[in-house]
C-alpha positions as CSV (number, residue, x, y, z in Angstrom):
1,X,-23.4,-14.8,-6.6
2,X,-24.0,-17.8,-4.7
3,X,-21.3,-19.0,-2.3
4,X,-21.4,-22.4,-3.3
5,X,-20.9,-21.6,-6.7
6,X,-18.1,-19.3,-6.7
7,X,-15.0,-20.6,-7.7
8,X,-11.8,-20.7,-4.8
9,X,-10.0,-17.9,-5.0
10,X,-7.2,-19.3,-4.9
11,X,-8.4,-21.3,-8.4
12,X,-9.9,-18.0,-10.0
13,X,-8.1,-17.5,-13.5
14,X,-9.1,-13.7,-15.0
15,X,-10.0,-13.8,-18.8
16,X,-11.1,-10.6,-20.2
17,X,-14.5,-10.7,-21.6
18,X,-14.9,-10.3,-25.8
19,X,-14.6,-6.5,-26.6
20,X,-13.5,-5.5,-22.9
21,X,-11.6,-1.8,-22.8
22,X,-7.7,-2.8,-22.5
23,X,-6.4,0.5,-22.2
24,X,-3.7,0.8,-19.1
25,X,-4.0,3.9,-16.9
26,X,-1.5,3.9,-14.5
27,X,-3.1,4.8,-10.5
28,X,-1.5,6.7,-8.0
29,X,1.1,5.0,-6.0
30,X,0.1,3.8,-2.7
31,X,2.6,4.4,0.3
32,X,4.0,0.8,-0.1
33,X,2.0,-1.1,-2.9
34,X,3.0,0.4,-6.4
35,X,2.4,-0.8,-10.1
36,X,-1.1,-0.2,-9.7
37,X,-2.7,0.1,-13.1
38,X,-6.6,0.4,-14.4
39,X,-8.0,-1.9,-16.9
40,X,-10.6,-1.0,-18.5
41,X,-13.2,-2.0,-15.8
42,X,-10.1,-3.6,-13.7
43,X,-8.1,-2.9,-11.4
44,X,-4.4,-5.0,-11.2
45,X,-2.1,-5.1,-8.5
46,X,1.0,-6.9,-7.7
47,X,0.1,-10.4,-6.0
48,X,1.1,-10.2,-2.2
49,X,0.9,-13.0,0.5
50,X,-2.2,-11.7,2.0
51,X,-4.2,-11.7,-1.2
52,X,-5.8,-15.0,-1.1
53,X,-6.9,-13.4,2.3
54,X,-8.1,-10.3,0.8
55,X,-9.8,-12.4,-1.5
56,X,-11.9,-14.1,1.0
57,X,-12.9,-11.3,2.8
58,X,-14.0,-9.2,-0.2
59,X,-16.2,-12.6,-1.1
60,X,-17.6,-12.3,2.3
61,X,-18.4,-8.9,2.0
62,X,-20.4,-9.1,-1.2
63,X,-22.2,-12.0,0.2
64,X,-23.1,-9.5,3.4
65,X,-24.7,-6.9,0.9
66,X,-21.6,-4.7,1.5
67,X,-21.3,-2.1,-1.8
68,X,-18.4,-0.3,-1.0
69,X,-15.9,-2.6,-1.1
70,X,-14.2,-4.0,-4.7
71,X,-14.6,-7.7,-5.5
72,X,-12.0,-10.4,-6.3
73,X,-11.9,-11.6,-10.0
74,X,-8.7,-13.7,-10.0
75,X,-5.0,-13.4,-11.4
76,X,-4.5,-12.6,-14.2
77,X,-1.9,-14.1,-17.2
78,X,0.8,-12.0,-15.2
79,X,0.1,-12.9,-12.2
80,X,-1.8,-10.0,-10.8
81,X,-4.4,-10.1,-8.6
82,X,-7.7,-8.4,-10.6
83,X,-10.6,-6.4,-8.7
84,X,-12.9,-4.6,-9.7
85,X,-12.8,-0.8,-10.7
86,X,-14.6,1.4,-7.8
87,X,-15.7,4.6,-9.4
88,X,-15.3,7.7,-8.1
89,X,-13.0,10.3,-6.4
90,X,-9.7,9.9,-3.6
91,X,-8.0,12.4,-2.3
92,X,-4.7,13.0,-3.0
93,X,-1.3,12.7,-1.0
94,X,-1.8,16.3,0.4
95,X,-5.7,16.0,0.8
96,X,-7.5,18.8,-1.3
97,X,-10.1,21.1,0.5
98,X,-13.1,18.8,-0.7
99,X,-11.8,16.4,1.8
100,X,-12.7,18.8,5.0
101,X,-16.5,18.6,4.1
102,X,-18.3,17.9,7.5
103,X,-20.8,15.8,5.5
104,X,-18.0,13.8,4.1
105,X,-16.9,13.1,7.4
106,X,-20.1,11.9,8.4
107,X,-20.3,9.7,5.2
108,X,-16.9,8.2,6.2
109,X,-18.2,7.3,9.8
110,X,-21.2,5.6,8.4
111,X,-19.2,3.4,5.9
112,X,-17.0,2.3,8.0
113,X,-19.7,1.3,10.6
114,X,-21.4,-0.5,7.9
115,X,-18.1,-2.5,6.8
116,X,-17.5,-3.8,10.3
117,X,-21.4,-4.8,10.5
118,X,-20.9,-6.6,7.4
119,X,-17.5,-8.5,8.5
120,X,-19.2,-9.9,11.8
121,X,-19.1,-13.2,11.9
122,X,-16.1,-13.8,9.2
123,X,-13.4,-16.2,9.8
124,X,-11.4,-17.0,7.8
125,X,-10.6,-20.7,6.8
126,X,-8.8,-21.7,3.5
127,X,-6.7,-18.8,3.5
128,X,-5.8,-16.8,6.7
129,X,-4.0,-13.9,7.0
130,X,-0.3,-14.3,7.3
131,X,1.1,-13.5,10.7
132,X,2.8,-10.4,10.7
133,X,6.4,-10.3,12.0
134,X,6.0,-7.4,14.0
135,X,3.2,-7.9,17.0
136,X,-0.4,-6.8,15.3
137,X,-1.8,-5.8,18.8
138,X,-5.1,-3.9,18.9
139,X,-5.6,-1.0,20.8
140,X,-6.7,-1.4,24.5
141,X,-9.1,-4.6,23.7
142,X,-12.4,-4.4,25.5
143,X,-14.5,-7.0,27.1
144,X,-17.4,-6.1,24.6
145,X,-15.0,-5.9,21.7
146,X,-15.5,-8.4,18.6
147,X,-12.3,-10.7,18.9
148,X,-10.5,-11.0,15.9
149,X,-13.0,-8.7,13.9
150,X,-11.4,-8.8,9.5
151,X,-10.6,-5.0,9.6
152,X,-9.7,-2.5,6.4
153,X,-7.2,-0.5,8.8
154,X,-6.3,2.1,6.8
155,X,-9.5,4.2,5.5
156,X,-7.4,7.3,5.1
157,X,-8.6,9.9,2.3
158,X,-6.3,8.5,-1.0
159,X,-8.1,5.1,0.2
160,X,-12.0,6.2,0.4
161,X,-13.9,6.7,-2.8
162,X,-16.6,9.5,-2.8
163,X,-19.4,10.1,-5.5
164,X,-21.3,13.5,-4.7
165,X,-19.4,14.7,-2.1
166,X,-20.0,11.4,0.0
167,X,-17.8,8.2,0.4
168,X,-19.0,5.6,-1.5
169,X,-16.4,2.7,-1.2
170,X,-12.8,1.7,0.5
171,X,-10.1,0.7,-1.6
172,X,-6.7,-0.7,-1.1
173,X,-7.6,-3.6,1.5
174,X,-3.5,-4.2,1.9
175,X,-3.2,-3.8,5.3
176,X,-6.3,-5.8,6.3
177,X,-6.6,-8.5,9.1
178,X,-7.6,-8.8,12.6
179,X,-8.4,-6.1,15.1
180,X,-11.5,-4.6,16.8
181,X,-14.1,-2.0,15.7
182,X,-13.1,1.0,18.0
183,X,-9.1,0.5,16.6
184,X,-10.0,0.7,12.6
185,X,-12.7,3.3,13.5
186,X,-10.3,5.5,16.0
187,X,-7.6,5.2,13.3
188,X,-10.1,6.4,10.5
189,X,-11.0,9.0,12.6
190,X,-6.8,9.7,13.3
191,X,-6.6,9.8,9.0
192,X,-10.2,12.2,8.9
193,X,-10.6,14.5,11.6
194,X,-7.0,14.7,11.2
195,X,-5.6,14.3,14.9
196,X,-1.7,15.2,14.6
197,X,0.2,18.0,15.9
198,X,-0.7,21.0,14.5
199,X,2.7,21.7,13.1
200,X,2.0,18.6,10.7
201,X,-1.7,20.1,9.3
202,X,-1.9,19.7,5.5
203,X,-1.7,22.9,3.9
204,X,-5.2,24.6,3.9
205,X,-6.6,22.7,7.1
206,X,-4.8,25.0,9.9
207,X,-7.8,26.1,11.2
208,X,-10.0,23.0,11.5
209,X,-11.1,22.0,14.5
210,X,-10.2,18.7,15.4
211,X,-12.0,18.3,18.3
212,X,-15.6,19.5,16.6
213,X,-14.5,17.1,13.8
214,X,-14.1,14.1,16.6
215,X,-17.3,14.9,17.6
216,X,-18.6,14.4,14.4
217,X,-16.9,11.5,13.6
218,X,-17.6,9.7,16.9
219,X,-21.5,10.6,16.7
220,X,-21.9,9.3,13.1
221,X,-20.2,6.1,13.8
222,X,-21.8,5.3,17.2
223,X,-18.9,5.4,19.4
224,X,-20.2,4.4,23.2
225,X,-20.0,6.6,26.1
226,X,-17.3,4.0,27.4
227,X,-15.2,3.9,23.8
228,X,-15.0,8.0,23.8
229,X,-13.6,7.9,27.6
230,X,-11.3,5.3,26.0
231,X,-10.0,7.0,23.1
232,X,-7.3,9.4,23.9
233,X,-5.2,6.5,25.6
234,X,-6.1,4.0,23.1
235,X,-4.6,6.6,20.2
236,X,-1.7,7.2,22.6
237,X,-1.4,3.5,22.8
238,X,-1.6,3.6,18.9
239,X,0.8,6.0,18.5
240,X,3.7,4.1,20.2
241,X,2.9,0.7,18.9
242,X,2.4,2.1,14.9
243,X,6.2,4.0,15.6
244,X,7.8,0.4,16.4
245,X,6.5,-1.1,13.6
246,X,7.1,1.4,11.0
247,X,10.5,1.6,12.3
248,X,10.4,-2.3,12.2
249,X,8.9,-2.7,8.9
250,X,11.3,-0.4,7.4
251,X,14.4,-2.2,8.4
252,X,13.2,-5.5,7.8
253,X,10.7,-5.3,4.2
254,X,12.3,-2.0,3.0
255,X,10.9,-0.5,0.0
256,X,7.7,2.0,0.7
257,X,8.2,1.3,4.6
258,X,11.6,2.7,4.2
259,X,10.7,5.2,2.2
260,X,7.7,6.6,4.6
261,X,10.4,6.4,7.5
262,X,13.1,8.2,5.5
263,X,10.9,11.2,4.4
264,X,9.6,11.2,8.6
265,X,6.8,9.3,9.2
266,X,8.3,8.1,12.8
267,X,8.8,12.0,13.6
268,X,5.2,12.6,12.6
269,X,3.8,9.8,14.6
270,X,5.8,10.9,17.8
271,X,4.5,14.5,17.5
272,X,1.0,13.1,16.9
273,X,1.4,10.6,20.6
274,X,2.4,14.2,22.4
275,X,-0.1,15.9,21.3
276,X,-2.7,13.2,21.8
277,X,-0.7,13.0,25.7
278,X,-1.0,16.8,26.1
279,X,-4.8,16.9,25.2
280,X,-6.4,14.0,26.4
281,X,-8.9,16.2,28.6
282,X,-10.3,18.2,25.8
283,X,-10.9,15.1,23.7
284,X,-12.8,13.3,26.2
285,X,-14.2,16.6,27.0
286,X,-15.2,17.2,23.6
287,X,-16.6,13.5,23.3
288,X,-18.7,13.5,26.3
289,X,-20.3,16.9,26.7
């Protein structure tokens, strides 16, 4: 479409075309966002405060020549924001033995390389995202880093969509919004590879090895000699700073934030921060050799 035709988001009305499906599937429940429901060739969720936001960005991606990512339509009669339907395959809560494919992990890499290629140079004007009441601070910022790069910030496996055993697309843009390349990719790579405690691996993925699968990861997206000496601190950095605000959010918004801190999110993401501490060696040995 061209730009200077599209409607605002903020003025786009949805009106199902004649004959369109309207049978409701209801999604799988995000850790916060819930109510998500499939439309024929829709997708509706609940309108949130960033969505104009969203919006913009996903309008911005398209006009980049990005694929994987869903468009905005507009609200519908309820209310709800409207996207479009990505096809394909997520993981599930406890992430399936599909998910460890090397090749997948590669795949994952490479899209999210392409997505912050294709959000260079965004800004956006007539909608920006709200400013969160808990500090968003990126990791460690570099000198070389893109200031203010529109991030996804949480590809984890429920939120990438793979066709033939390779991802394809990145849904669930809630948490999107300013950062830098090297935090969104390290914190793909923390959801992918995974890098936790080992007393926290899913069932079936005890005997990965997560510092083959950093490799992989940090090859396929293009991490620099200088960003893989950088990494263990930055996660460790990460770690702390993601405790406080899931402990923050959780007191102040409640709902799926006090949910993921009831059932021991904060516990995991402590464990995760010593483990990180106790092997920062290896990693950068496994990075750099």
């Amino acid at each position: 479409m061209n730009p200077a035709h599209r409607v605002p988001v903020a003025s786009r009305v949805y009106t199902p075309a004649p004959g369109e499906a309207s049978d409701v599937e209801l999604m799988p429940a995000g850790d916060v966002t819930e109510s998500v429901v499939r439309v024929g060739g829709t997708i509706r969720r609940p309108h949130q405060p960033q969505s104009l936001a969203v919006g913009e960005y996903l309008d911005w991606l398209e006009d980049a020549g990005f694929e994987g990512s869903p468009r905005f339509l507009g609200r519908d009669t309820q209310g709800r924001d409207v996207l479009t339907f990505v096809p394909g395959q997520c993981a599930e809560a406890r992430p399936e033995s599909w998910v460890q494919s090397e090749d997948l992990l590669v795949s994952v890499a490479r899209l999210v390389r392409r997505l912050h290629t294709a959000s260079a140079g965004f800004v956006p004007h007539a909608h920006p995202f709200p400013r969160s009441p808990f500090p968003r601070r990126p990791v460690r910022p570099n000198p070389t880093d893109a200031a203010g790069l529109i991030c996804h910030l949480d590809v984890t496996p429920q939120n990438v969509v793979v066709r033939d055993g390779l991802a394809a697309g990145l849904v669930d843009f809630d948490l999107a919004g300013p950062s830098t390349a090297l935090h969104d990719s390290f914190n793909t790579a923390m959801h992918w590879v995974p890098l936790r405690d080992p007393a926290d691996a899913w069932p079936g993925w005890e005997d990965r090895d997560p510092f083959r699968r950093l490799r992989i990861f940090a090859d396929a997206y293009g991490w620099t000699e200088q960003e893989r000496r950088r990494v263990p601190d930055a996660g460790i950095e990460a770690a702390a700073l993601s405790c406080e605000r899931m402990r923050h959010n959780a007191a102040t918004l409640g709902g799926g934030w006090a949910r993921m801190w009831q059932d021991g999110v904060g516990g995991l993401i402590s464990r995760r921060r010593a483990w990180l501490e106790a092997n920062v060696q290896p990693l950068v040995a496994a990075l750099t050799r």
